[in-house]
Structures are given as structure tokens and as C-alpha cells.
N, C-alpha and C positions, 0 to 999 in steps of 0.2 A: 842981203842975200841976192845973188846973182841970178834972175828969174832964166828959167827955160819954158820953152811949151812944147804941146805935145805935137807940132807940127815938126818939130826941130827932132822929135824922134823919131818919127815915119822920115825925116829925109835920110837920118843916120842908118832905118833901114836899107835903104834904097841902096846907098854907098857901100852897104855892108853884104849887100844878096850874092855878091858871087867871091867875096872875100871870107866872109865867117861861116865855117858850116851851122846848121840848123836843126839840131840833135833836139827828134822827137821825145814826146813823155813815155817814160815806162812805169806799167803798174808795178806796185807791189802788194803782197799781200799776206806776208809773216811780219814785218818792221813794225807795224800796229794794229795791231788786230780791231783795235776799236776806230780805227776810221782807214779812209781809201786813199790811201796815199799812192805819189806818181813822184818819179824824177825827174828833173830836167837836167840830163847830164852834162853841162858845160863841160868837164871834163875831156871830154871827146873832139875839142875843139883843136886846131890847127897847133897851136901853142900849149896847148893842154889846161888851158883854161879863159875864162869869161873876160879876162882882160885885153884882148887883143882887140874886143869890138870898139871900146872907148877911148883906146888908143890911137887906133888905125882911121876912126874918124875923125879924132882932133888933129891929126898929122894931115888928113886930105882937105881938112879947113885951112889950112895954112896957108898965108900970103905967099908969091912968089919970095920975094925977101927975108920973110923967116925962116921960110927952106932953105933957103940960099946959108943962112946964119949955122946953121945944125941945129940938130935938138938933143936935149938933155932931160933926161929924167930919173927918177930915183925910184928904188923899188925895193919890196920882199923877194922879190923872182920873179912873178909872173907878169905884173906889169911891163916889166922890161924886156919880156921876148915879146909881148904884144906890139910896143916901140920899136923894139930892131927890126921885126917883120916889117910892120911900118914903115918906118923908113928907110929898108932896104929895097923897096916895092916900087917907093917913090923917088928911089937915087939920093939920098939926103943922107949923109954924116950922121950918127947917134954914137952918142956916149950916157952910159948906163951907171948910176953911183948903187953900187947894192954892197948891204952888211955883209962884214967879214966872213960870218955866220950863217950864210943865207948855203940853203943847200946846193953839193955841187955840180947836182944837174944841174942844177937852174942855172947857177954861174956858166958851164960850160954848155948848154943850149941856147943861149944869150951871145955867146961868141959866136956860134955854131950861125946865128941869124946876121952874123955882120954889124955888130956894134962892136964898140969900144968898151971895156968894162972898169972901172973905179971900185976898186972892194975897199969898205970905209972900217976901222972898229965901231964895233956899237949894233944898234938894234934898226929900224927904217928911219928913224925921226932923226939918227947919224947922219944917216946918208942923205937925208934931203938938206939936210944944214951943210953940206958938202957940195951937192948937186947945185942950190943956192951961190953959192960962193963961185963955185965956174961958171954959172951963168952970168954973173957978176962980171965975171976976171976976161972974158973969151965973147959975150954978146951972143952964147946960145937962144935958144927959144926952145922956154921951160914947158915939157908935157908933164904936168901934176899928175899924180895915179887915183888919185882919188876928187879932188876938191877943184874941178872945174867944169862950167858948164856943159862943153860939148863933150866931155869923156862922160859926164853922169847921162848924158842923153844918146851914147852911143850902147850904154850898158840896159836902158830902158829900153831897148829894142828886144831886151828875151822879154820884160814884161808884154809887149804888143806879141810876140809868138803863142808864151803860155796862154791867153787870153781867146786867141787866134784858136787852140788846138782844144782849149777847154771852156768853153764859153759861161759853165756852168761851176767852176771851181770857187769853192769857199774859203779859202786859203791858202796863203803862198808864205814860206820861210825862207829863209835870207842871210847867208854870212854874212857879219859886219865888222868891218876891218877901221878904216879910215872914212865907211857909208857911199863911197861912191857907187857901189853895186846898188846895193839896198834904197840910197836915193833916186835913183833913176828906175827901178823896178816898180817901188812904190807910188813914184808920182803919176807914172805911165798908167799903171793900176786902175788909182784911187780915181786917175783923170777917167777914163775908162767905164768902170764897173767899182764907184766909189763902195759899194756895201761889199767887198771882199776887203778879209783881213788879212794885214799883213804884217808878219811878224820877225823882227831879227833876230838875232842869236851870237853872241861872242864869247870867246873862253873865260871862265872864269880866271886864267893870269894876266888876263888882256882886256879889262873891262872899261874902255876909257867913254866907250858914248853910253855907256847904262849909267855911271856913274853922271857925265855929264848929264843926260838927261832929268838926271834925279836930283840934281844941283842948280837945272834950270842954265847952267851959263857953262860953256866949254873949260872941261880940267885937263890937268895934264898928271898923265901918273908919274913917278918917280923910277921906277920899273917894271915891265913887262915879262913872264912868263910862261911860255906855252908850245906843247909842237904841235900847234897852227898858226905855223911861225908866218903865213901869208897874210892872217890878219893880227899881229903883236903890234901893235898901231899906241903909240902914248895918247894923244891928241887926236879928235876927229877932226875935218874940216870946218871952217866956217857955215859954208854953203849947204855943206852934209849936215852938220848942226841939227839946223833950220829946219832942211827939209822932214829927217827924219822926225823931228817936234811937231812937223806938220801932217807927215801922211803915214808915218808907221803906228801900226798900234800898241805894239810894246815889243823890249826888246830883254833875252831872258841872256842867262847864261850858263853852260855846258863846263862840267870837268873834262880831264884830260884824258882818265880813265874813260869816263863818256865817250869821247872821242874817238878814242884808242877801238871801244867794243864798236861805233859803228862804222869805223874803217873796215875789218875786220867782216862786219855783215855786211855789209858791199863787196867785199872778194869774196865771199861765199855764199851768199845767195844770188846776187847781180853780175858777178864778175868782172867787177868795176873797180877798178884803184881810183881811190881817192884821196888828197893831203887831207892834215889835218882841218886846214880851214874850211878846204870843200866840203868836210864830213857835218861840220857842228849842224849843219839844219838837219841833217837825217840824225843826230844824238838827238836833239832837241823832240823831234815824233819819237823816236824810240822809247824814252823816259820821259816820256810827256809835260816837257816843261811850259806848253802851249796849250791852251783847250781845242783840241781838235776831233774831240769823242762824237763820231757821225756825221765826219763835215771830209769832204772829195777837196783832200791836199794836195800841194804840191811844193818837193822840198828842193831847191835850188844847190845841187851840188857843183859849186863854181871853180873846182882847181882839181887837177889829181897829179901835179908835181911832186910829189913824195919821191924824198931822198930814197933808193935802193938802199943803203948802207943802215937804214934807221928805221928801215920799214920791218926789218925782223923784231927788235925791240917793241914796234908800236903792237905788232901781232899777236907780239906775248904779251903786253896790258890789255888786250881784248880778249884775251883769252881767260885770263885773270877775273876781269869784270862780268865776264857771261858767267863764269863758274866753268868751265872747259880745261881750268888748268890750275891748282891746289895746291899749297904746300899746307899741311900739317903738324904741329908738335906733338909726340904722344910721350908719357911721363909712365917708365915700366920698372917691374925689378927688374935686374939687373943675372937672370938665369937662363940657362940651357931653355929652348922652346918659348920663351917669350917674343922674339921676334916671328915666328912662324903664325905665332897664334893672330897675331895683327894680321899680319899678311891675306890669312885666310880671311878674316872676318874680310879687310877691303878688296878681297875675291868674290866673295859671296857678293858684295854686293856690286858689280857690275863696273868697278874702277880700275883705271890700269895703272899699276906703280911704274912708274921712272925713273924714282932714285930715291936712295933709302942714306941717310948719315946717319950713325950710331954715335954719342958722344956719351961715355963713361963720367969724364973729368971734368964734371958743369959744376961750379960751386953755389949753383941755386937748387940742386938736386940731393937725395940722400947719399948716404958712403956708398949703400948698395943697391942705388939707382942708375938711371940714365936715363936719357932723350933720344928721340927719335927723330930726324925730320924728313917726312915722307911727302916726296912732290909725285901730287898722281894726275890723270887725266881722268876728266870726271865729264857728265852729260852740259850739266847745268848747274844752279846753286843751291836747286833743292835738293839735286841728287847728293852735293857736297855737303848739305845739310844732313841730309840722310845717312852720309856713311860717319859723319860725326858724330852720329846719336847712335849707330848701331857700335862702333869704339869702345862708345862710354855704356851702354847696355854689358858689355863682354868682361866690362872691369878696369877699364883702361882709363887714365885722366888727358882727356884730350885740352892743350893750352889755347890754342886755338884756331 
């Protein structure tokens, strides 16, 4: 393992006080009720996320000659505007290898910074097999987005912030991707104020360091699926391995629906967009995948490049998973005044229908039956609970 210390992150600060901005904590105070949670909006950043600090520092480390070479590096998205920034700042060549698939802001804000861009097929672990091969071919000088010393030390610099602004915090959560965030947040930490916990969090389609950790020895998945497409990572790093074995304390993981609901409570209570990778540590408080019952959190949301195009779809799984938005089967005869009667009942009780299908011709139903599927808007899922039981109170067989 490639050691760093914590001197090497106070000077990554130093380099980084008038390049990265320095987005204060905000409370909140509906996300968990059972403990105090804060955010540290990375989001907010120049590039619109947390990547630009570990970037921009391994680029200002560079020998005259490796500048001279260009640099090359491979990414989800946000890595790679961190690098063009980079090394657009410092006069220096970048060529950028990111997945076919990778959203297309991010493709096109990536240009937008003066790089070169390589769209590979495949997932991130494509593209650096890619990114490899022209450093190879051309004698770039490779900036890794995750799995090198001075980027994990440039990302350890929110840890010195958070610490800085909350001296007294019990916990700190952590997207983990490929670990370089989380390695460098952590070590800075533990270096710090070792009795603060800290904990990661990755999708459940992208579990590659939970599983490695729990294997003891670095895996690699077969494939990856999630939209937290920032952190769909096969392989952690080496480095990150390590570190995380060494300073995190556990590291959980968040569905997509999860995800989807605390994107979703961040544009509506925060007014904050968030990507999906940035969300998983505020899914993770939300549905308590962490013990945090009475301990002053803080959940590290590190990206909010969300595709516009995908951001309507993610809406409606959060809306879905709060209970804010319902579909319903109801199973009726098939007569005059049957559907009114539904109607009313789901009037009475305080939900708004949106659309109503009638299907006659279901062959799981009687000759002189039919289906209903009612998609309403509802408060919450006890409320959708509630209108479920008042249905089948009225006579109705509700499927589900």
C-alpha cells in the first residue's frame, strides 16, 4: 500500500484554498429524525462534484516532463471534468476515456473544460483498460480517479473541513466508488479524531469493496448495475483496498429505489440535486442502514451530475418508494356505478387519481368481471396503506 500522511493533506489543502470551493455543513432536520444530521454538499462544487480536489492536486504535483507528456485519465464523469479543469488551468493536453454510457452532461461538460474525450463501450473498468493502452501507445502521464496517493490526499481535504467546522461530530458517511473518496476522508479522520466513525455506503448493483472486504482480498464483479453510475466500480483499488480495511468502519449498502427516494428529498426539502452516487450516504441516514440513533452526522453528498434526461424517471422511483405515487389493482363486477363507487371511496380518503385503466378482457378475471388500475397520488405509505384497507372495507378485492 502506497502510504500517505497527513501532512500531504494539509499541503493538498493549501494548493486547493483558492481552486475548490468550500461548501459549508447544512443541517437537517426531517431525513432522520432519530439523529442530527448535516451535509457536506460537494455538489456545489466548480465541477459539481468532489472530484476535482484529487485531481487538480495530482496534476499541480507533476514534474515539468510529465506535463509536458499530457495526461490521461479515465472516468464515470466527474473525475474527468476535475482533470480537464486541471489541466486546462495548468496549460497541459488531457484526454479523457469515459463509458459509452456515462451521462451526457458529463460527456459534454468535459469538452466544455477542454479536454479530449474517448467514449469506450462498457462500464468505468472499459475505459481505464482503454485509458491504459494510450498511455501505453502515446507516453501519457496517467491521473488514476481513484487509486493513487496524491488524489486520495487531495479528497482528504473535506475530511480536514468537516472536522474543522464540526469538531464535535460522531460520524461521517461516505460514497464508495473505487474508495478514493472514502480513503482519504477516512484516513484524515481517524488521523485526526480516531473515535469518529466512519462509514461507506455503495449500491447494492455495485458492491465490489463490501464484497471485497468480506472476502478479505480484492474481487472483481462480473457486472455492475445502478444509477449511481459515478460509483458502478468492478474492482476497488489496491491502495483503497487497504486503506478502507484499515480506517473505515463498515461499509453498507443502499437500493436504487433508496437512492431514487433520497434524491428526490434533497430537491424537496434542500433544494439540492443530487446524482445517484452523491445520494447513497443520505439513503443510507434515511433508512438507517448505519447506527446513527443520537449521534451529530454528517452525510457527504459528493456529486450532483445527474443526467436532466433521467432525472424525471429517478423522480418517479422516489416518489414510488416514499408512497407519494401508487398504482393499485382493484378486482370489481363488471356494472353500471362500480367504478364511481371506487372513486368516492379514494375521495374520501384524501388521494388524487391520475389515471384510471378499465380492462374487461383479463383472462385471470371472471366473464363478468374486470380490473382496474388506479395510479393515485398519495401523502405517504401509510396513507397508501390506509386507502388500501378502506377499498377492501367497501367490498372491493384489492391485488395489490
Amino acid at each position: 500500500m502506497a502510504e500517505i500522511n497527513i501532512a500531504e493533506v494539509y499541503r493538498a489543502a493549501e494548493v486547493l484554498q483558492n481552486v475548490a470551493r468550500h461548501p459549508k455543513l447544512i443541517g437537517v432536520t426531517k431525513l432522520n429524525p432519530e439523529a442530527q444530521v448535516n451535509l457536506k454538499p460537494e455538489n456545489l462544487q466548480y465541477t459539481g462534484s468532489f472530484k476535482l480536489r484529487g485531481a487538480y492536486y495530482k496534476i499541480s504535483q507533476l514534474s515539468d516532463e510529465e506535463k509536458s507528456r499530457g495526461v490521461i485519465a479515465c472516468s464515470a464523469g466527474n473525475h474527468a471534468q476535475g482533470v480537464a479543469l486541471g489541466a486546462t488551468h495548468n496549460g497541459i493536453k488531457s484526454i479523457i476515456c469515459l463509458p459509452a454510457g456515462a451521462p451526457i452532461s458529463k460527456i459534454e461538460a468535459t469538452k466544455a473544460l477542454g479536454a479530449e474525450v474517448c467514449l469506450v463501450p462498457g462500464v468505468y473498468d472499459d475505459a481505464y483498460r482503454k485509458a491504459i493502452e494510450l498511455q501505453k501507445e502515446h507516453g501519457y502521464t496517467l491521473v488514476h480517479p481513484f487509486d493513487d496517493p496524491l488524489v486520495i490526499a487531495g479528497q482528504g481535504t473535506i475530511g480536514l473541513e468537516i472536522i474543522e467546522e464540526m469538531p464535535d461530530v460522531d460520524a461521517v458517511i461516505v460514497p464508495v466508488g473505487g474508495g478514493g473518496l472514502i480513503s482519504g476522508v477516512a484516513f484524515t479522520i481517524k488521523t485526526i479524531k480516531p473515535n469518529v466513525k466512519v462509514y461507506g455506503v455503495q449500491a447494492e448493483g455495485a458492491p465490489s469493496m463490501v464484497d471485497s472486504l468480506k472476502k478479505s482480498e480484492r474481487i472483481r464483479l462480473d457486472t455492475v448495475s445502478t444509477i449511481a453510475d459515478g460509483i458502478a466500480v468492478k474492482e476497488p483499488g489496491e491502495n483503497t483496498f487497504e486503506m478502507c480495511r484499515k480506517y473505515v468502519d463498515e461499509i453498507v449498502t443502499v437500493s436504487d429505489d433508496e437512492v431514487a427516494a433520497a434524491i428526490l428529498t434533497l430537491i424537496e426539502q434542500q433544494k439540492l440535486v443530487a446524482e445517484g452516487a452523491g445520494a447513497v450516504s443520505v439513503a443510507a441516514a434515511m433508512f438507517n442502514k448505519v447506527p446513527i440513533k443520537g449521534k451529530k452526522v454528517v452525510c457527504l453528498v459528493s456529486g450532483g451530475n445527474i443526467d436532466v434526461t433521467s432525472l424525471n424517471r429517478v423522480i418517479t422511483r422516489g416518489l414510488v418508494k416514499n408512497g407519494r405515487d401508487c398504482t393499485v389493482t382493484v378486482v370489481l363486477s363488471d356494472k353500471p356505478g362500480q367504478l364511481s363507487k371506487v372513486c368516492n371511496v379514494i375521495g374520501d380518503m384524501g388521494a388524487n387519481i391520475l389515471s384510471v385503466e378499465h380492462k374487461r378482457n383479463s383472462s385471470n378475471t371472471e366473464i363478468n368481471g374486470c380490473k382496474l388500475h388506479i395510479e393515485m397520488e398519495t401523502r405517504n405509505n401509510e396513507h397508501v396503506n390506509a386507502v388500501k384497507e378502506a377499498l377492501r372495507k367497501a367490498g372491493f378485492v384489492v391485488e395489490n
